[in-house]
Structures are given as structure tokens and as C-alpha cells.
PDBQT receptor file of N, H, CA, C and O in Angstrom, charges set to zero:
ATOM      1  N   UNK A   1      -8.980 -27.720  -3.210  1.00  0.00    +0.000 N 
ATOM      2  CA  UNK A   1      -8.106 -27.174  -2.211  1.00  0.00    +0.000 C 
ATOM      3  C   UNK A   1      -7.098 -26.205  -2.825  1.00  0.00    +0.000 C 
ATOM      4  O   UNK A   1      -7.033 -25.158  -2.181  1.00  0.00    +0.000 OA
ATOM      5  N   UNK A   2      -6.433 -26.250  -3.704  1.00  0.00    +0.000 N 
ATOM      6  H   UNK A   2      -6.486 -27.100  -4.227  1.00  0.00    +0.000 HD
ATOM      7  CA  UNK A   2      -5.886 -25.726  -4.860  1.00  0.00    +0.000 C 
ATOM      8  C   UNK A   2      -6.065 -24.387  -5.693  1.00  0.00    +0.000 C 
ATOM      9  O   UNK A   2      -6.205 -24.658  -6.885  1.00  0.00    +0.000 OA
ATOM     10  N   UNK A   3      -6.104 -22.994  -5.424  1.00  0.00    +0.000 N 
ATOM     11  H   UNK A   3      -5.991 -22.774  -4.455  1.00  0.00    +0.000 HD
ATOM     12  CA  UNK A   3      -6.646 -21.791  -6.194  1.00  0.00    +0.000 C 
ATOM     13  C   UNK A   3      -6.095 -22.547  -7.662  1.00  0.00    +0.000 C 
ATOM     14  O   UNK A   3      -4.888 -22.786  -7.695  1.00  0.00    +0.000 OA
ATOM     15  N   UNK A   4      -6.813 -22.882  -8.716  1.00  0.00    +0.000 N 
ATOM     16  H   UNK A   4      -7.793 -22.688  -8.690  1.00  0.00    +0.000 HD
ATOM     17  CA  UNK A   4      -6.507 -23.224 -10.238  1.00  0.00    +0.000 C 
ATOM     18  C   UNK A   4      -6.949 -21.331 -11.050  1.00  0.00    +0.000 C 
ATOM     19  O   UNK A   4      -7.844 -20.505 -10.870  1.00  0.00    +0.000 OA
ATOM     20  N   UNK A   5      -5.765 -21.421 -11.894  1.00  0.00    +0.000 N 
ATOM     21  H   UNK A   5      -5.038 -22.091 -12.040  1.00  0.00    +0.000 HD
ATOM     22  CA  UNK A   5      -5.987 -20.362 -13.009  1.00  0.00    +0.000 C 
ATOM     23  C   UNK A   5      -7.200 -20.475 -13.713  1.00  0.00    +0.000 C 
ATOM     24  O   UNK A   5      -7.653 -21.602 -13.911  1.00  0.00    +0.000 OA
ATOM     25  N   UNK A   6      -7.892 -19.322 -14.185  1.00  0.00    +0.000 N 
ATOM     26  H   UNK A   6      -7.524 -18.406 -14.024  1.00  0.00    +0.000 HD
ATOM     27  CA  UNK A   6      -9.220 -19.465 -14.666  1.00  0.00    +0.000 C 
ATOM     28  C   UNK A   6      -8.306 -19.788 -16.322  1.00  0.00    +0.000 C 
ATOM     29  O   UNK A   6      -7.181 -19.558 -16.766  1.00  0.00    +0.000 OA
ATOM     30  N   UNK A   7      -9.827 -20.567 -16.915  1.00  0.00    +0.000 N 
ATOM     31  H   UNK A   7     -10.741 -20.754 -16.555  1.00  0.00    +0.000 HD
ATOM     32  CA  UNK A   7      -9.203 -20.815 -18.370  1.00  0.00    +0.000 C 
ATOM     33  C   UNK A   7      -8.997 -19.785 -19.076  1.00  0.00    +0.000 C 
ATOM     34  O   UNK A   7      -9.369 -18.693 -18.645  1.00  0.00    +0.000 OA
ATOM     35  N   UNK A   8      -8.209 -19.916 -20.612  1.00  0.00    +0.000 N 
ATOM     36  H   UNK A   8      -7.907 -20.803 -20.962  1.00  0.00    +0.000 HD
ATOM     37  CA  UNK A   8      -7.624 -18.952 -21.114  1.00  0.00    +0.000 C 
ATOM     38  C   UNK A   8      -9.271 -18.155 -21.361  1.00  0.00    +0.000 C 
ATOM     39  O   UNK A   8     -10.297 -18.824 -21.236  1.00  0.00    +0.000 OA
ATOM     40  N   UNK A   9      -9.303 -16.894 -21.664  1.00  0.00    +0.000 N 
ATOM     41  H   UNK A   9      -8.469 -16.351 -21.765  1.00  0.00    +0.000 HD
ATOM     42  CA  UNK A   9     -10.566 -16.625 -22.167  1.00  0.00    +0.000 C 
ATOM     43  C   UNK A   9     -10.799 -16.531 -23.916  1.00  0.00    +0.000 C 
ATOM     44  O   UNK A   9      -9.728 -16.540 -24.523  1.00  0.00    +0.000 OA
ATOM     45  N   UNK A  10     -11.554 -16.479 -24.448  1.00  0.00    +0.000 N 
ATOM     46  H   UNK A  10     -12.424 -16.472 -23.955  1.00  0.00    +0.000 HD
ATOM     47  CA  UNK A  10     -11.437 -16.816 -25.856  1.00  0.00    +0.000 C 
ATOM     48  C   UNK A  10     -12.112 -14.771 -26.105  1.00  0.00    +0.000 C 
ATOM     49  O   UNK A  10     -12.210 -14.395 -27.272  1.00  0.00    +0.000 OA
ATOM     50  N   UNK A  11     -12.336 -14.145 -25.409  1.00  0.00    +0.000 N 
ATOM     51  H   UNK A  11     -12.256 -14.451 -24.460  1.00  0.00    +0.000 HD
ATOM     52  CA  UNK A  11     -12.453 -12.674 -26.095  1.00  0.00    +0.000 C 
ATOM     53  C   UNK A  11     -11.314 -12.274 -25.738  1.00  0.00    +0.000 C 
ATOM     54  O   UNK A  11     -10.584 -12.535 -24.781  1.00  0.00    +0.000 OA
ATOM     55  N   UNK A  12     -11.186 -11.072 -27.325  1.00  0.00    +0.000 N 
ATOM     56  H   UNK A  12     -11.778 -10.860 -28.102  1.00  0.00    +0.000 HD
ATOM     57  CA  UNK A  12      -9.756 -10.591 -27.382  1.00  0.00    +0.000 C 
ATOM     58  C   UNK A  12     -10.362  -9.421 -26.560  1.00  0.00    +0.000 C 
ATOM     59  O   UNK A  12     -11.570  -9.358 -26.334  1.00  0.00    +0.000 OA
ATOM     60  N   UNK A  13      -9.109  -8.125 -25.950  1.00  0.00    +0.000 N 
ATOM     61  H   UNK A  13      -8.127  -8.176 -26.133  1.00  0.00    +0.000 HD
ATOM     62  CA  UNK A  13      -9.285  -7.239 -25.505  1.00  0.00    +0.000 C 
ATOM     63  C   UNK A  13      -9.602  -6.322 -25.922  1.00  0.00    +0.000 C 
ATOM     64  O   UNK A  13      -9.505  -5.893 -27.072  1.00  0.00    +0.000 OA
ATOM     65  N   UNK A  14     -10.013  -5.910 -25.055  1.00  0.00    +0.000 N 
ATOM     66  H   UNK A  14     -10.091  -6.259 -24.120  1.00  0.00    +0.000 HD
ATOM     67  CA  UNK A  14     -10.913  -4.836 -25.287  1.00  0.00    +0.000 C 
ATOM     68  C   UNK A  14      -9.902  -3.386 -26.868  1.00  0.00    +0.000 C 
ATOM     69  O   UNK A  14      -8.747  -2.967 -26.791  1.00  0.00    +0.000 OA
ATOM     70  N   UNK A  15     -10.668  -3.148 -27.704  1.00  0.00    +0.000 N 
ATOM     71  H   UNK A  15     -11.607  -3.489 -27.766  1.00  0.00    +0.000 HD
ATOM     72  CA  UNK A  15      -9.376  -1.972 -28.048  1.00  0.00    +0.000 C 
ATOM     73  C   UNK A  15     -10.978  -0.540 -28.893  1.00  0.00    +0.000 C 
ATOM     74  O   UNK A  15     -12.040  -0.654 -29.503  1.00  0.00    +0.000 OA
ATOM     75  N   UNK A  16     -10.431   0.170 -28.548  1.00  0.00    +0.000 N 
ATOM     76  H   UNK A  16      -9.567   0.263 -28.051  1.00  0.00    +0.000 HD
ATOM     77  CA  UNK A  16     -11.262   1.180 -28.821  1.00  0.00    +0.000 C 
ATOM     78  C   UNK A  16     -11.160   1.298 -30.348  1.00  0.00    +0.000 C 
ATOM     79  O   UNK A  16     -10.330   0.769 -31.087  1.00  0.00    +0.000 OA
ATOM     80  N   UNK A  17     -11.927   1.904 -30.582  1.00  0.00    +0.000 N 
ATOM     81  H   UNK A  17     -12.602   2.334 -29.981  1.00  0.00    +0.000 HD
ATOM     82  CA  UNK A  17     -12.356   2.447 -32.422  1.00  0.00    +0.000 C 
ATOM     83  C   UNK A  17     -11.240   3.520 -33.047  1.00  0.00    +0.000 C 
ATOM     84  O   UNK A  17     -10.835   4.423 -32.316  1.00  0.00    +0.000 OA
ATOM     85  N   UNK A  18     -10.926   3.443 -33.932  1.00  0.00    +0.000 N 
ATOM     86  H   UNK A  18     -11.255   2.709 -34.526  1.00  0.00    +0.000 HD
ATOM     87  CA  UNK A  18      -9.640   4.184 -34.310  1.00  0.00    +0.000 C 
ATOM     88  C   UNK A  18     -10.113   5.879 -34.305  1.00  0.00    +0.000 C 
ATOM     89  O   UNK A  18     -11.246   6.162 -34.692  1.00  0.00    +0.000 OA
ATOM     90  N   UNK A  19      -9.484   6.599 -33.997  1.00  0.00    +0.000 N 
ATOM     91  H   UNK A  19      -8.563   6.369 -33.682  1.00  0.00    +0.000 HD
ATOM     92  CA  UNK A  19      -9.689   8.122 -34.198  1.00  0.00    +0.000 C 
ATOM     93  C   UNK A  19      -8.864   8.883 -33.411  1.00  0.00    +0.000 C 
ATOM     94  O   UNK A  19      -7.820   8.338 -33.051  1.00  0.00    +0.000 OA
ATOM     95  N   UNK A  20      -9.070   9.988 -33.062  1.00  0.00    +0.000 N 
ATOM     96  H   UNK A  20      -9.917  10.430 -33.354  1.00  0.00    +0.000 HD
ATOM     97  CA  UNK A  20      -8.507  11.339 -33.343  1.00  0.00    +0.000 C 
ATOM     98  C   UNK A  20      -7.534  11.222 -31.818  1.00  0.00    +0.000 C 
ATOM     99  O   UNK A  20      -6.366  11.610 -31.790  1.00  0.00    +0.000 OA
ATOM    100  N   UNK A  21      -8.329  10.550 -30.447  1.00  0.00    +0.000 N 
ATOM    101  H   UNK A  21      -9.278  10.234 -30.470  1.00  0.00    +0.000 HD
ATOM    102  CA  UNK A  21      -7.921  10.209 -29.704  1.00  0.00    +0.000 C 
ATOM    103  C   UNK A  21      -7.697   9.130 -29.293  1.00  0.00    +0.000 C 
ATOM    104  O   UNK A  21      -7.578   8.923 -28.085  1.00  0.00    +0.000 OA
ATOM    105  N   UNK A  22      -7.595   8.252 -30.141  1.00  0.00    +0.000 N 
ATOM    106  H   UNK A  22      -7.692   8.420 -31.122  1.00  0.00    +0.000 HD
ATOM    107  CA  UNK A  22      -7.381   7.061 -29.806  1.00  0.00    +0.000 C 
ATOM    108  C   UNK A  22      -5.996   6.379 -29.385  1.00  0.00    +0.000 C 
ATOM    109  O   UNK A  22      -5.782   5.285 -28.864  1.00  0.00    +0.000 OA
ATOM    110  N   UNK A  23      -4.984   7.568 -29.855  1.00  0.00    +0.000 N 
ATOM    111  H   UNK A  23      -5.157   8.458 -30.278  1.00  0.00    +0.000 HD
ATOM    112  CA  UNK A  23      -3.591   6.876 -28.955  1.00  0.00    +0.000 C 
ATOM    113  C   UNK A  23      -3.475   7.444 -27.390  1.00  0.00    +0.000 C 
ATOM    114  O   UNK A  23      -2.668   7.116 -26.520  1.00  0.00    +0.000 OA
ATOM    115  N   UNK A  24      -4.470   8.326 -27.343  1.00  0.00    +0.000 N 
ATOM    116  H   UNK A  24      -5.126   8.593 -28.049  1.00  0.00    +0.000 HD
ATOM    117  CA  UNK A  24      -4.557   8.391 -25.690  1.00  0.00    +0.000 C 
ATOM    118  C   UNK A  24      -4.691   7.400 -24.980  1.00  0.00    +0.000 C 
ATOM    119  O   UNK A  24      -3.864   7.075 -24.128  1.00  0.00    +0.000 OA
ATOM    120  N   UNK A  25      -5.583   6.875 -25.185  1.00  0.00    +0.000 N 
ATOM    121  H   UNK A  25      -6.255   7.139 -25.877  1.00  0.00    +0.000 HD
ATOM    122  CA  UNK A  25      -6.438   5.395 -24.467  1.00  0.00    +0.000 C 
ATOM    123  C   UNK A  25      -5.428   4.338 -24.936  1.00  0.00    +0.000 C 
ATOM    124  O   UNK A  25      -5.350   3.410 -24.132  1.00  0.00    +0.000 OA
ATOM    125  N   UNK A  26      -4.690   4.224 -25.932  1.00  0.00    +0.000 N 
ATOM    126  H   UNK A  26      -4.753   4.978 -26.585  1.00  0.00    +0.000 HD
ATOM    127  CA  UNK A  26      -3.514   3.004 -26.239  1.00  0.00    +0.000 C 
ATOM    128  C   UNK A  26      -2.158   3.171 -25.222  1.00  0.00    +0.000 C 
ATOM    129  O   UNK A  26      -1.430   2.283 -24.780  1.00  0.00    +0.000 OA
ATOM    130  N   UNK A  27      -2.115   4.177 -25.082  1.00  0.00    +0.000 N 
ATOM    131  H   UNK A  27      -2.707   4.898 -25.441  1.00  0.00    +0.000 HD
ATOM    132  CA  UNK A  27      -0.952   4.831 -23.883  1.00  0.00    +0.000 C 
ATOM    133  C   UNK A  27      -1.522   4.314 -22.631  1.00  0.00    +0.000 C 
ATOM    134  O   UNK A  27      -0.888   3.461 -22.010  1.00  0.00    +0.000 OA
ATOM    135  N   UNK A  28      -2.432   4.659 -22.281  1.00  0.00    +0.000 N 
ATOM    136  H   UNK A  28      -2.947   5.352 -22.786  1.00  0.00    +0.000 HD
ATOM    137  CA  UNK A  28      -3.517   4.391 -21.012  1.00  0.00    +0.000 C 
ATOM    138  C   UNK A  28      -3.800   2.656 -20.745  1.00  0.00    +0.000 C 
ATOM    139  O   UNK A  28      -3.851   2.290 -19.571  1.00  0.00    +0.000 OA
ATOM    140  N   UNK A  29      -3.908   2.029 -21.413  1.00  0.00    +0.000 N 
ATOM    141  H   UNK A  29      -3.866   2.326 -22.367  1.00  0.00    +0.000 HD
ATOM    142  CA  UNK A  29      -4.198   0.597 -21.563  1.00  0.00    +0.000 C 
ATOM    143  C   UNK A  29      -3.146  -0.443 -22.031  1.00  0.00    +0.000 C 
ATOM    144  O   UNK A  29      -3.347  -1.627 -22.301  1.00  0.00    +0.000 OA
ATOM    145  N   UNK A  30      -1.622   0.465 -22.082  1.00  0.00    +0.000 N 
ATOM    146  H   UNK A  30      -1.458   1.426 -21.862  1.00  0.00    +0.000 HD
ATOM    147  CA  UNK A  30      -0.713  -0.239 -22.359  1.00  0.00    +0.000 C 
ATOM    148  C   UNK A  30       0.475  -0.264 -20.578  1.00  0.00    +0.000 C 
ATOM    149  O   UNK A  30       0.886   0.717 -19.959  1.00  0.00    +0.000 OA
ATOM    150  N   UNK A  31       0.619  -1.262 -20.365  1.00  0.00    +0.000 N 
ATOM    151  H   UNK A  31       0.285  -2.059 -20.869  1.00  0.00    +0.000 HD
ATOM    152  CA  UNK A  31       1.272  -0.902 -19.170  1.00  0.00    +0.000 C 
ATOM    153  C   UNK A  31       2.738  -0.239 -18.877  1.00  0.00    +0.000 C 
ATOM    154  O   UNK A  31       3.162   0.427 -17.932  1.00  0.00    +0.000 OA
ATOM    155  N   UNK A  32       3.345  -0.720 -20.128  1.00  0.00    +0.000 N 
ATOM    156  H   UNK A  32       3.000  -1.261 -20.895  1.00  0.00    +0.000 HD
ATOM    157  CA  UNK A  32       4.640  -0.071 -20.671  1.00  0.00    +0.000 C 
ATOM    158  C   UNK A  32       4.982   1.336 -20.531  1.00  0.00    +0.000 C 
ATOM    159  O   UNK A  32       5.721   1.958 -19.768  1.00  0.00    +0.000 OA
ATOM    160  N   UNK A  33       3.834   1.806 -21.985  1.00  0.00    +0.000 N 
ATOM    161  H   UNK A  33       3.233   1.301 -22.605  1.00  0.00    +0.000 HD
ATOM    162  CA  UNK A  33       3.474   3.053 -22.646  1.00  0.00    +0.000 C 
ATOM    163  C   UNK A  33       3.304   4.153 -20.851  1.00  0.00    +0.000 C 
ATOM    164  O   UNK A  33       4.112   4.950 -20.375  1.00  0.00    +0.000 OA
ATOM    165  N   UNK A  34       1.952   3.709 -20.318  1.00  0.00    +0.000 N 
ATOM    166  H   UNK A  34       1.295   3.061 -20.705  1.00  0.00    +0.000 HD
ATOM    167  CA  UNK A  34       1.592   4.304 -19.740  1.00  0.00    +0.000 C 
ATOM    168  C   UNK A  34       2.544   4.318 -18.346  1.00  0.00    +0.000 C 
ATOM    169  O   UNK A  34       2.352   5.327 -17.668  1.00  0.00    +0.000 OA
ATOM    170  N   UNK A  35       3.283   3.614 -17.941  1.00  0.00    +0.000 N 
ATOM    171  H   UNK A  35       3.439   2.794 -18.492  1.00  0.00    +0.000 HD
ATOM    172  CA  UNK A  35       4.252   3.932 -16.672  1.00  0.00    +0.000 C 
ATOM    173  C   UNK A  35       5.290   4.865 -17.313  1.00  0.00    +0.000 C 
ATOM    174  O   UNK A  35       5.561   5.854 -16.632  1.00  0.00    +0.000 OA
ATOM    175  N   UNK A  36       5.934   4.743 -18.507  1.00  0.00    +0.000 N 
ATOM    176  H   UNK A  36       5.714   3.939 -19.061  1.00  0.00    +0.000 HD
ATOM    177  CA  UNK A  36       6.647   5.630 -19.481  1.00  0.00    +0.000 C 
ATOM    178  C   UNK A  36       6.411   7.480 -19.435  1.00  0.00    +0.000 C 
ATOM    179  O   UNK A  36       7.158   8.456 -19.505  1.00  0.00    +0.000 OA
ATOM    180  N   UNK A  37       5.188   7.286 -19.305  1.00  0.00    +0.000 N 
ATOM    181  H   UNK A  37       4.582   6.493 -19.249  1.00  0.00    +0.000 HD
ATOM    182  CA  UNK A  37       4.563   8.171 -19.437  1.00  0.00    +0.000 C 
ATOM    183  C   UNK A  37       4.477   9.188 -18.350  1.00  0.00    +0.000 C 
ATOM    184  O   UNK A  37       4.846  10.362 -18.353  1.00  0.00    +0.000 OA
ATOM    185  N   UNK A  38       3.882   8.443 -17.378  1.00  0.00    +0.000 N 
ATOM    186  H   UNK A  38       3.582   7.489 -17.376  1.00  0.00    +0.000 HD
ATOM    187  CA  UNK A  38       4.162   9.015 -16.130  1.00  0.00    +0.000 C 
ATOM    188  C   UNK A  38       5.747   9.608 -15.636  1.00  0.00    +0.000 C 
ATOM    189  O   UNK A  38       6.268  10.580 -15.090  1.00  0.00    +0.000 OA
ATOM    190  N   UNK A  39       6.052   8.415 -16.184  1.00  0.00    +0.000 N 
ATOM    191  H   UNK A  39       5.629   7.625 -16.627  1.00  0.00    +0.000 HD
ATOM    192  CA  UNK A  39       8.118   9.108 -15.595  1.00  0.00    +0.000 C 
ATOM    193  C   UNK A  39       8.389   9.727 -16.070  1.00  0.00    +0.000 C 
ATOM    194  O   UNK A  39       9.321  10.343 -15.551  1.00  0.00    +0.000 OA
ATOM    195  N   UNK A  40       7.960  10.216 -17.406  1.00  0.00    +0.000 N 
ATOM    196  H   UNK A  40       7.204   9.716 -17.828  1.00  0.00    +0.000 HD
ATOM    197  CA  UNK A  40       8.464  11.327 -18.013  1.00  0.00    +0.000 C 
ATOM    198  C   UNK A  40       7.417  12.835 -17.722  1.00  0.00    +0.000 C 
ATOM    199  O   UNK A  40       7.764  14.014 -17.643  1.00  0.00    +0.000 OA
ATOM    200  N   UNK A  41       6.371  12.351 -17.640  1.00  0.00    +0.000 N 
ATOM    201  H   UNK A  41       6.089  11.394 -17.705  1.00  0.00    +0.000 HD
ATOM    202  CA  UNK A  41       5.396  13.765 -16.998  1.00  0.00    +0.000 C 
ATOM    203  C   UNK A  41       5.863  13.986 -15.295  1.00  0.00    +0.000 C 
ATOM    204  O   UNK A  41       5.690  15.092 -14.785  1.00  0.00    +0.000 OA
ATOM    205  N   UNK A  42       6.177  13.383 -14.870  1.00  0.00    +0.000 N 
ATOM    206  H   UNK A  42       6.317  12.484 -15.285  1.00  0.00    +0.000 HD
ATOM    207  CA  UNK A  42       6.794  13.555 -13.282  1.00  0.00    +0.000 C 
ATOM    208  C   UNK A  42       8.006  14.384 -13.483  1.00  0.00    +0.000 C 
ATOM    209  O   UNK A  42       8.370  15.430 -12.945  1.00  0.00    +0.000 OA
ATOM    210  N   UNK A  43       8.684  13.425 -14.664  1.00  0.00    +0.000 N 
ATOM    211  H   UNK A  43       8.389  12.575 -15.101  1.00  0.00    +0.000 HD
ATOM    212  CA  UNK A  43      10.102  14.194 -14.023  1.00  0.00    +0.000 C 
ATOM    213  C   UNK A  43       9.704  15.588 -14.929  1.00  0.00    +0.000 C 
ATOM    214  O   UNK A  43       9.764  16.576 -14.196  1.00  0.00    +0.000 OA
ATOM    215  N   UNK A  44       9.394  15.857 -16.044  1.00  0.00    +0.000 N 
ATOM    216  H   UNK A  44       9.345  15.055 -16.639  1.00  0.00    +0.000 HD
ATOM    217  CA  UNK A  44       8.950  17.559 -16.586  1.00  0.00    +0.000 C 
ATOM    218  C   UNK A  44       8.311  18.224 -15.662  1.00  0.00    +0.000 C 
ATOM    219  O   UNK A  44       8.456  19.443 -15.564  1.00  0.00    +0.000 OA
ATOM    220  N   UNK A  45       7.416  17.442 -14.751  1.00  0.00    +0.000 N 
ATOM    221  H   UNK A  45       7.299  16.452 -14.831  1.00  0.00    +0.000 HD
ATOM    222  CA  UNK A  45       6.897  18.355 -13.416  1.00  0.00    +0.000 C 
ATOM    223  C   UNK A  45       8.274  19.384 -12.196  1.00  0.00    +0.000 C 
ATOM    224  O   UNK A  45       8.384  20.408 -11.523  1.00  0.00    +0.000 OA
ATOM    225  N   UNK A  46       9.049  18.109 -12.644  1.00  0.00    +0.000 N 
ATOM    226  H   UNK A  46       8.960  17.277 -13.191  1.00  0.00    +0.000 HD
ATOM    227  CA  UNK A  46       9.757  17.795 -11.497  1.00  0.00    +0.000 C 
ATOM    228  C   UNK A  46      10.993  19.341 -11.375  1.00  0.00    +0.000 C 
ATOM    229  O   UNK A  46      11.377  20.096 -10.481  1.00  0.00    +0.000 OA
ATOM    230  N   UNK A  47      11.299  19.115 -13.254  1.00  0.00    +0.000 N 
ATOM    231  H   UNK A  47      10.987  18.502 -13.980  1.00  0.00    +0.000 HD
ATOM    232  CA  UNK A  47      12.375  20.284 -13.195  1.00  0.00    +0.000 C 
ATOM    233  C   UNK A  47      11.446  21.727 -13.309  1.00  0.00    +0.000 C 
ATOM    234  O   UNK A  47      11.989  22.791 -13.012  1.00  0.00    +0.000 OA
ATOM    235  N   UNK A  48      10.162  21.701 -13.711  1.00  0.00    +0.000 N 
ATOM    236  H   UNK A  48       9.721  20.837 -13.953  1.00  0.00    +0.000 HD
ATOM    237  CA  UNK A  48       9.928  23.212 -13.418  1.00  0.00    +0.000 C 
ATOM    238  C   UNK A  48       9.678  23.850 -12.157  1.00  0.00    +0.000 C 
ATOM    239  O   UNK A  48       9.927  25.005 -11.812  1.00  0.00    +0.000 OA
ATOM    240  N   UNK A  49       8.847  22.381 -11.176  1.00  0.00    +0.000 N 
ATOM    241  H   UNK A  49       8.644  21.443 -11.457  1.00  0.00    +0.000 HD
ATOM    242  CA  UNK A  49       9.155  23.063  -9.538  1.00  0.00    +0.000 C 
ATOM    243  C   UNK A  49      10.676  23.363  -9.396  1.00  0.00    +0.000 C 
ATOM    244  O   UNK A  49      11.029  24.438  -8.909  1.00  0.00    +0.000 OA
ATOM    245  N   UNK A  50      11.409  22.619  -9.730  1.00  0.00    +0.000 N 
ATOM    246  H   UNK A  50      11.123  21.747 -10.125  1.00  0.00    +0.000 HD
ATOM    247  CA  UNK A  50      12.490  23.020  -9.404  1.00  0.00    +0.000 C 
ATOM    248  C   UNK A  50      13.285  24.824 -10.311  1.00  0.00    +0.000 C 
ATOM    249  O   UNK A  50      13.868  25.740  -9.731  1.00  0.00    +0.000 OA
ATOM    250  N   UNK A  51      13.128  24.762 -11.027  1.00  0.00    +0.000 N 
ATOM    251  H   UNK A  51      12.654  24.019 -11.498  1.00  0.00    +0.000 HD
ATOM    252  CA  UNK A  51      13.403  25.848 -11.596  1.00  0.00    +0.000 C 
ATOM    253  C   UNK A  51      12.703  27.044 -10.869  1.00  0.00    +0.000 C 
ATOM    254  O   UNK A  51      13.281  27.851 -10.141  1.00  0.00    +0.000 OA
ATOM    255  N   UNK A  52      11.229  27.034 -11.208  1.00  0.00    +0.000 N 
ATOM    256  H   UNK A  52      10.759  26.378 -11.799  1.00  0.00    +0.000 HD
ATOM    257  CA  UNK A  52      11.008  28.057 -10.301  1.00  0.00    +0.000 C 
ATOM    258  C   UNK A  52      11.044  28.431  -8.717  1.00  0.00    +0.000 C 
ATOM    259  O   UNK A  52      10.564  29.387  -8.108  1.00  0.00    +0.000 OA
ATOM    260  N   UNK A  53      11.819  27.275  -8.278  1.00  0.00    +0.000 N 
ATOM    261  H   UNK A  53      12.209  26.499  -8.773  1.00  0.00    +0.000 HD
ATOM    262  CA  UNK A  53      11.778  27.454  -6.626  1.00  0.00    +0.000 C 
ATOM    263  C   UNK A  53      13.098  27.863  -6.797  1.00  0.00    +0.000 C 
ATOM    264  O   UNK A  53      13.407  28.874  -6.167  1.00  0.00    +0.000 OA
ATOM    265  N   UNK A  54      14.040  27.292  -7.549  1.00  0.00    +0.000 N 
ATOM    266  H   UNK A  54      13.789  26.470  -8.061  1.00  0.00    +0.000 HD
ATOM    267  CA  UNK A  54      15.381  28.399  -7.238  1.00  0.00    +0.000 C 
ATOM    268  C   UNK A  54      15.170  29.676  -7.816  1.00  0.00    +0.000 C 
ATOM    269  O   UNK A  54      15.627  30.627  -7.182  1.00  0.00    +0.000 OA
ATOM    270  N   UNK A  55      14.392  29.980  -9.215  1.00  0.00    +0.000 N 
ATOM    271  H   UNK A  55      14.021  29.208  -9.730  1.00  0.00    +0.000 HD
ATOM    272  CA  UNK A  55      14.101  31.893  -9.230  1.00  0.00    +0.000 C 
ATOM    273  C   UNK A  55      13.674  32.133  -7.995  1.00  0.00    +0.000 C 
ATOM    274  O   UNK A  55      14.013  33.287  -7.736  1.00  0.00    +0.000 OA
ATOM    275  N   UNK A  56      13.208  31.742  -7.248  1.00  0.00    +0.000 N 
ATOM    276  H   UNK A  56      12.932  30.805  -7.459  1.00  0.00    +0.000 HD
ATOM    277  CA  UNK A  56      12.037  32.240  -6.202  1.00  0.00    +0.000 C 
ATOM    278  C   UNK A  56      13.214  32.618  -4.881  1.00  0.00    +0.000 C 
ATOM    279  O   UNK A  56      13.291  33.665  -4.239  1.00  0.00    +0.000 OA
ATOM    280  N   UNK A  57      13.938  31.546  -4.778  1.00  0.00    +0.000 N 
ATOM    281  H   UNK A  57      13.875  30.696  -5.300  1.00  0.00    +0.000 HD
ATOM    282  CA  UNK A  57      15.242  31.484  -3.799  1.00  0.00    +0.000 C 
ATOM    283  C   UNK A  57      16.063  32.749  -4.176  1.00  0.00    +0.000 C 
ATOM    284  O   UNK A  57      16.462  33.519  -3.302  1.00  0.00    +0.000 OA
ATOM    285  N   UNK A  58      16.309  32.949  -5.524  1.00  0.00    +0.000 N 
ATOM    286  H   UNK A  58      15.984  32.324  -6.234  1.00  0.00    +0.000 HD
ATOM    287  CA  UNK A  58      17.661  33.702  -5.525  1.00  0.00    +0.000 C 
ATOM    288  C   UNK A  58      17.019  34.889  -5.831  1.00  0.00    +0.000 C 
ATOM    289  O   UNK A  58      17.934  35.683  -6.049  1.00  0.00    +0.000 OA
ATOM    290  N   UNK A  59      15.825  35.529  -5.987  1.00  0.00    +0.000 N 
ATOM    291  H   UNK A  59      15.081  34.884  -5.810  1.00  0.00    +0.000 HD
ATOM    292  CA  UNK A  59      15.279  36.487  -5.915  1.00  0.00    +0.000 C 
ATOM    293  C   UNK A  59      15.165  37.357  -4.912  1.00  0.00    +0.000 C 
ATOM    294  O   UNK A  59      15.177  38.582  -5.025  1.00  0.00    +0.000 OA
ATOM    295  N   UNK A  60      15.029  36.588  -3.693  1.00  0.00    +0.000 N 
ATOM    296  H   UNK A  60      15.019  35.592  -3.601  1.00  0.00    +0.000 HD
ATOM    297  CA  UNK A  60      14.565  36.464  -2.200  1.00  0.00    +0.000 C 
ATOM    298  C   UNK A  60      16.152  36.667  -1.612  1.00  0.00    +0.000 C 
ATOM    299  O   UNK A  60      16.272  36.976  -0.426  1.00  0.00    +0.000 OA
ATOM    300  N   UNK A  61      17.038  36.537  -2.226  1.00  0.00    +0.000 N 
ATOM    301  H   UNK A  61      16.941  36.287  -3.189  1.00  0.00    +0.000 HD
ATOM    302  CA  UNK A  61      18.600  36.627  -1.372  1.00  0.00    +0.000 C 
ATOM    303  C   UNK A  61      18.997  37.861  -1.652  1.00  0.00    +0.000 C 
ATOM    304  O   UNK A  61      19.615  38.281  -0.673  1.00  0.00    +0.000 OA
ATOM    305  N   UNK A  62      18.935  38.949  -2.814  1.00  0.00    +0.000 N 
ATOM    306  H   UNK A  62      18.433  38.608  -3.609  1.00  0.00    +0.000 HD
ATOM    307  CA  UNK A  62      18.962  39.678  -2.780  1.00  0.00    +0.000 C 
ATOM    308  C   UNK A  62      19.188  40.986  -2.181  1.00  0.00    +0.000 C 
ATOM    309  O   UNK A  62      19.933  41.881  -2.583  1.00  0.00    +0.000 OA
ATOM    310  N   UNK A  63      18.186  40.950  -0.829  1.00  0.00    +0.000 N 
ATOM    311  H   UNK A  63      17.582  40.224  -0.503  1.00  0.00    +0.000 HD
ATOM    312  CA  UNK A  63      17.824  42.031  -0.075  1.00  0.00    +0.000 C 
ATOM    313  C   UNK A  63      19.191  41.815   0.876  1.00  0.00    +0.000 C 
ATOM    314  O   UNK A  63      19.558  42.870   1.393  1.00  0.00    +0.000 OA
ATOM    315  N   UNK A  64      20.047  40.593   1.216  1.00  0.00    +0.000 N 
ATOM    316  H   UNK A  64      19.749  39.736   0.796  1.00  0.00    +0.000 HD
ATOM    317  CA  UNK A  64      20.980  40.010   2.257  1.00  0.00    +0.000 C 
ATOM    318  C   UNK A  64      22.527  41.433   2.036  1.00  0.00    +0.000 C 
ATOM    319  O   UNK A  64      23.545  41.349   2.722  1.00  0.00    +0.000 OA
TER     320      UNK A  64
């Protein structure tokens, strides 16, 4: 009646072979790393829309 936790499992996780890209996939498979990651690629997204939408604004006021 009870959902019980499955037992511990005895294989370790999964981890890819060391090389050239391999801290991609450690970023990617880390939950930390990879939300980190994102907040900081969002917000660098974030200030160049913004930058270029105010050139774009104060370019455009000009003609006033």
C-alpha cells in the first residue's frame, strides 16, 4: 500500500571519458554547475538585448 524507495543502486554514475570536451558534459550533468550556467548565459543575453534596444531607441529619437 506504501510507494517504498527503490534500493540504493550499486552502479556508480554514469561519467564520460576524459578529453577535450569533457567539462562540457560535467557542467551539463552537474545540477549546480549547469543552472549556474544558464543564469549567467541569460543574464549576458539579457544585457546585450538590452544594450542594443536602447542604441536602437536613441537612434530613432533623433529625427524628434
Amino acid at each position: 500500500m506504501f510507494i517504498r524507495a527503490a534500493p540504493p543502486s550499486d552502479q556508480k554514475p554514469y561519467r564520460p571519458p576524459p578529453g577535450k570536451l569533457s567539462i562540457f558534459s560535467n557542467i551539463y550533468n552537474d545540477p549546480y554547475y549547469w543552472s549556474l550556467t544558464k543564469s549567467i548565459v541569460g543574464f549576458a543575453v539579457g544585457v546585450f538585448v538590452a544594450r542594443h534596444l536602447s542604441e536602437e531607441l536613441n537612434s530613432a529619437d533623433v529625427g524628434f
